[in-house]
C-alpha beads as a LAMMPS data file, in Angstrom:
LAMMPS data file: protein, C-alpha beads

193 atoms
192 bonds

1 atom types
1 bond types

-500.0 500.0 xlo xhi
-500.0 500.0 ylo yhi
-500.0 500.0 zlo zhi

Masses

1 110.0

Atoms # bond

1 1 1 88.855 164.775 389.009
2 1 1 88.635 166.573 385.732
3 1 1 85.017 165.898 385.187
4 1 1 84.718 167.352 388.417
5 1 1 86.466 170.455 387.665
6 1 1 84.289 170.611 384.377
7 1 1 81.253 170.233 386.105
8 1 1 82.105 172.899 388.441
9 1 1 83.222 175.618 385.904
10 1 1 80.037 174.800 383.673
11 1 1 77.724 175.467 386.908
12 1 1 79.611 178.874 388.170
13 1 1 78.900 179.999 384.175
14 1 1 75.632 178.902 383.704
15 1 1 75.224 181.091 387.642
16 1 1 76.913 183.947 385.755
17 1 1 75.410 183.650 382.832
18 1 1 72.042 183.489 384.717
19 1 1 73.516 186.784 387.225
20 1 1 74.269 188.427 384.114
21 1 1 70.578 188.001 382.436
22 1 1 69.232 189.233 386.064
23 1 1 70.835 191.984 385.815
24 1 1 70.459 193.389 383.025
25 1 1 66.773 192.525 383.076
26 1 1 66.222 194.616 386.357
27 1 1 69.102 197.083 385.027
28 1 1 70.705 197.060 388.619
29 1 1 73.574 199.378 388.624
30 1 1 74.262 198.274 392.502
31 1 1 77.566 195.650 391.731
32 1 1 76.850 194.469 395.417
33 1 1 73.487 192.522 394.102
34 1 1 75.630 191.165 391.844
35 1 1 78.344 189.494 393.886
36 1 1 75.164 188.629 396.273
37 1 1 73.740 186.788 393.857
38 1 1 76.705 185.095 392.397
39 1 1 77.449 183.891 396.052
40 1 1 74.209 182.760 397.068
41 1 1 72.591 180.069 394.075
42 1 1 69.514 179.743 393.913
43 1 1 69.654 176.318 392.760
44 1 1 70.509 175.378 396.267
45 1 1 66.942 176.752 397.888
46 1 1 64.757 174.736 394.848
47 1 1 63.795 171.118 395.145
48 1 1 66.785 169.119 392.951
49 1 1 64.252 168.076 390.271
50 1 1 63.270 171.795 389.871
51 1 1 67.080 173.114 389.723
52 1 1 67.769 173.653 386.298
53 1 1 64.508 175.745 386.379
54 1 1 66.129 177.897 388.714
55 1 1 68.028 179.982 386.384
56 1 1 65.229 181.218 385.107
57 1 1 63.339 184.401 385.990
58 1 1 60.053 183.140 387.205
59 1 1 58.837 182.077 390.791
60 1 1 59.242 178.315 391.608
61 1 1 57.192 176.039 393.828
62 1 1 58.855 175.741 397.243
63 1 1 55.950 173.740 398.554
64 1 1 53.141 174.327 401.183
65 1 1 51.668 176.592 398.548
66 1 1 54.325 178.858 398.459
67 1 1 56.975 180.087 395.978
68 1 1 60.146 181.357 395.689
69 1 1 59.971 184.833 394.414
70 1 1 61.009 185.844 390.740
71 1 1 64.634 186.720 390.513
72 1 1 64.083 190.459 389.049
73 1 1 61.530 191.202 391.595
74 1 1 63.940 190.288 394.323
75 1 1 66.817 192.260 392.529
76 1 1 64.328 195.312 392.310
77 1 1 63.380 195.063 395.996
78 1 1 66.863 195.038 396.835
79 1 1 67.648 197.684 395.396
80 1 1 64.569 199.817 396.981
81 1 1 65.786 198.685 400.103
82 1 1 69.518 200.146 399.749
83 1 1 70.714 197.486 401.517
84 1 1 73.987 198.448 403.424
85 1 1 76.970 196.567 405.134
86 1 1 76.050 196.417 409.207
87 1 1 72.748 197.122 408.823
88 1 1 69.839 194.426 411.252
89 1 1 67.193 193.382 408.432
90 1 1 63.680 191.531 409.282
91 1 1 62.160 189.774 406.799
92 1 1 58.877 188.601 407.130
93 1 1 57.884 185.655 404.661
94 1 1 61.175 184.659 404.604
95 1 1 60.223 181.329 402.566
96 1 1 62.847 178.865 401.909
97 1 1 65.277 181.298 403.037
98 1 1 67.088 182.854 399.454
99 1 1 66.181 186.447 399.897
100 1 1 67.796 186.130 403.572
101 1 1 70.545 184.546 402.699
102 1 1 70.916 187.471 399.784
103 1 1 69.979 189.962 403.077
104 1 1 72.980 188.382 404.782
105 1 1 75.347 188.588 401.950
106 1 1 74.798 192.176 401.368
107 1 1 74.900 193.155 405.696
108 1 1 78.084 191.485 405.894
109 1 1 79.566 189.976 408.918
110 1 1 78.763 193.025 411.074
111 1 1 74.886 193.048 410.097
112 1 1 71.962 190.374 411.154
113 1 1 69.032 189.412 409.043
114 1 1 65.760 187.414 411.093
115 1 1 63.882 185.868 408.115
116 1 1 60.244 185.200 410.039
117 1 1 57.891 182.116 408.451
118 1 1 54.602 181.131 409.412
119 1 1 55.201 177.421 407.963
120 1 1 57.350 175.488 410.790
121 1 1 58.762 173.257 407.348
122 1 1 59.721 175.987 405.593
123 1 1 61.878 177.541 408.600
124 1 1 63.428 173.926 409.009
125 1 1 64.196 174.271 405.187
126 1 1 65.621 177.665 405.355
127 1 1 68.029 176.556 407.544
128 1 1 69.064 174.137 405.976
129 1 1 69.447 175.978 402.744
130 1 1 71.077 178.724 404.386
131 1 1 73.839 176.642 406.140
132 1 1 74.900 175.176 402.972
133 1 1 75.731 179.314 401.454
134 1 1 76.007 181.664 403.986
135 1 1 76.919 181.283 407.682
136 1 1 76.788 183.741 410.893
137 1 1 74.460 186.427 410.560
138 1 1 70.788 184.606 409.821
139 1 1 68.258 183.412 412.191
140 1 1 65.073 182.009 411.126
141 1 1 62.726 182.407 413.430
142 1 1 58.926 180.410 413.444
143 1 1 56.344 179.890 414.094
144 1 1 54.692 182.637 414.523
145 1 1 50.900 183.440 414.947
146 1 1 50.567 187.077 414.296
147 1 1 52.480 189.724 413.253
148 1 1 51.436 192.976 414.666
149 1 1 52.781 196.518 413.148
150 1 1 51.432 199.795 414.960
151 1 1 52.011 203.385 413.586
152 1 1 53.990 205.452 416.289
153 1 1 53.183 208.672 416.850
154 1 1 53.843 211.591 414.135
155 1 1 57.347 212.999 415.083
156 1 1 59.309 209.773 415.997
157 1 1 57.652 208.548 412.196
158 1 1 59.793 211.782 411.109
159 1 1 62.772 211.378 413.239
160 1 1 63.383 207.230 412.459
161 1 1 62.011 207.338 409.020
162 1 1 65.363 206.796 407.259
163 1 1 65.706 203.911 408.825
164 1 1 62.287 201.916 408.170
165 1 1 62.259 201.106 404.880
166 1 1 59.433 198.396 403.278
167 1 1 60.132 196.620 400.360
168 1 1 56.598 194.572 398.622
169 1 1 56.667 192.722 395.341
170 1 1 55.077 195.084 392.537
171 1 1 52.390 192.800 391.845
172 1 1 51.444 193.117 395.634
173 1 1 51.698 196.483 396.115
174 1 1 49.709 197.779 392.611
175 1 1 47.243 194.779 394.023
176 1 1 46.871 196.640 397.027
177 1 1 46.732 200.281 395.785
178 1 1 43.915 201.297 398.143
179 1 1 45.781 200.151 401.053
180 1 1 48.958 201.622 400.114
181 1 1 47.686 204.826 398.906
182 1 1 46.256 205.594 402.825
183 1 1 49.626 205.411 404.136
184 1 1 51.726 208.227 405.166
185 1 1 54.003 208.989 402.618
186 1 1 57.332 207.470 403.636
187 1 1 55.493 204.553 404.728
188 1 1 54.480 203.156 401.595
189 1 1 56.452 200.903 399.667
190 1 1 59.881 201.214 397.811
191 1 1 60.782 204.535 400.082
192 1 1 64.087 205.069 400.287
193 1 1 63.727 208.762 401.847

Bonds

1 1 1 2
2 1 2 3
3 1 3 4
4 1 4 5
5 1 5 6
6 1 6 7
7 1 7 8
8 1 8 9
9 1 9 10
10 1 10 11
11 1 11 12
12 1 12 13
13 1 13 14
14 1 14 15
15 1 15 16
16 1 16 17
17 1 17 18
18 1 18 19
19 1 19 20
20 1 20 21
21 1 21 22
22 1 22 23
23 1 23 24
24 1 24 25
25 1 25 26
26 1 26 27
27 1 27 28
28 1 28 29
29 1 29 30
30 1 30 31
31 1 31 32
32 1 32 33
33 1 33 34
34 1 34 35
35 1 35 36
36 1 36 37
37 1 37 38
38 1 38 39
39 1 39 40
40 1 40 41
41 1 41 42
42 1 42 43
43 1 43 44
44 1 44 45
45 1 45 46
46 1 46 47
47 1 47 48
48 1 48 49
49 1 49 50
50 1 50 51
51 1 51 52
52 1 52 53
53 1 53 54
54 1 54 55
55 1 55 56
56 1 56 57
57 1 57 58
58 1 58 59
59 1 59 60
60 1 60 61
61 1 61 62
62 1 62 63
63 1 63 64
64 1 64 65
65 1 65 66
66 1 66 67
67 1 67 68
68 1 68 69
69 1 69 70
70 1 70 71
71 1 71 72
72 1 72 73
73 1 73 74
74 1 74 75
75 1 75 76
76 1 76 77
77 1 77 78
78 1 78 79
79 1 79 80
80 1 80 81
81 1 81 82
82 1 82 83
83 1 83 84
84 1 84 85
85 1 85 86
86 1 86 87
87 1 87 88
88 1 88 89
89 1 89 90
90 1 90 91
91 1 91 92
92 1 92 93
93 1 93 94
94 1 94 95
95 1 95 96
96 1 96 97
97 1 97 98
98 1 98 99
99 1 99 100
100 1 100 101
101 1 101 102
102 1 102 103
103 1 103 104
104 1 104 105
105 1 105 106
106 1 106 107
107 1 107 108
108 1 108 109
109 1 109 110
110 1 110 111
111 1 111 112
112 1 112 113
113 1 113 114
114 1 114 115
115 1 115 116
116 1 116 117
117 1 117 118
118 1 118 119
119 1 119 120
120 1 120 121
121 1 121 122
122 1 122 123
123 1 123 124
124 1 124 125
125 1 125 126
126 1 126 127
127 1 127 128
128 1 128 129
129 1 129 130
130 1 130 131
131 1 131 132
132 1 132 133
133 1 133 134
134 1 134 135
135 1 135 136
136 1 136 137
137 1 137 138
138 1 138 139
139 1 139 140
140 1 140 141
141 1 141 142
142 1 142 143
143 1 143 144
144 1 144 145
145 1 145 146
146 1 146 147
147 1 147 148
148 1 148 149
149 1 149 150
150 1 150 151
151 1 151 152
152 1 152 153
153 1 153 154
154 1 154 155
155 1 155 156
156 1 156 157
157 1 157 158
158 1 158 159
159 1 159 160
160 1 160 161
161 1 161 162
162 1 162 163
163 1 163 164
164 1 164 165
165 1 165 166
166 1 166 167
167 1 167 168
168 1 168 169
169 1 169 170
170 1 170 171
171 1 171 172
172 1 172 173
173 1 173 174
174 1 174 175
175 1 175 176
176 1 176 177
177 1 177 178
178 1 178 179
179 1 179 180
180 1 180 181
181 1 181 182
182 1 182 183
183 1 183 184
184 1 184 185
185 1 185 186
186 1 186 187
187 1 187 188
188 1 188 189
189 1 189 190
190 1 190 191
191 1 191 192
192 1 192 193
């Protein structure tokens, strides 16, 4: 039993230690991240022989050619997205499921994330990974075939803008500069008008 308990208290400081490093990286002042991240490993949504990698702050093969995403990028996209208690999040790429499960922690029990994945394995991983931190409030949903997005007209854009908010990677969205740069301004990413 005390090899347990040792094992135990050298994983939740290696988590903090790992939190801490996050943090300070991204220079998050949002304490909320913190506790999300604290509560939600991400050892748990990594293969087992990758786990001690996932500590570290670089993505991680979650297979099917995918990744999960760098820890500072997801603290930064967090905090564009001012996530808030009671809040209904969709996430679309949703992975092996640790930024919704992060999405969940920081809506609380009154909120709802949908993580959406176009790879039927990774959804059936998700949930799995999810069950095993965070219960309630996430549905993954899959597969899809297309994800359509039109632009409503100009004065319901003004009216709802507060409320759509678009969060991309910083690699992705200086990739796409073009793109971005013909939206309308408060659709582009990281607004938090």
């Amino acid at each position: 039993m005390a090899l347990i308990i040792q094992f135990f208290n050298f994983a939740m400081s290696v988590l903090d230690e790992f939190t801490q490093n996050i943090v300070n990286q991204s220079q998050t002042k949002n304490s909320e991240i913190k506790t999300a991240l604290l509560a939600v490993d991400r050892a748990k949504f990594v293969a087992e022989d990758l786990s001690n990698q996932a500590y570290d702050d670089y993505p991680l093969p979650i297979g099917w050619g995918q990744t999960i995403s760098q820890p500072s990028t997801v603290v930064f996209m967090l905090e564009q997205l001012n996530v808030s208690p009671g809040q209904k999040i969709l996430e679309v790429g949703s992975g092996c499921g640790w930024v919704s499960a992060l999405l969940a922690r920081l809506v609380g029990d009154k909120g709802k994330v949908i993580g959406m994945e176009l790879i039927p394995e990774l959804v059936a991983q998700a949930r799995e990974n999810i069950q095993r931190v965070i219960r309630g409030n996430v549905m993954m949903a899959a597969p899809i075939q297309s994800l359509r997005a039109t632009c409503p007209p100009k004065p319901w854009r003004r009216r709802e803008r507060s409320n759509l908010k678009t969060a991309t990677p910083p690699h992705i969205a200086s990739a796409r500069s073009d793109v971005l740069s013909s939206l309308p301004e408060h659709s582009r990413s990281f607004n938090s008008d």
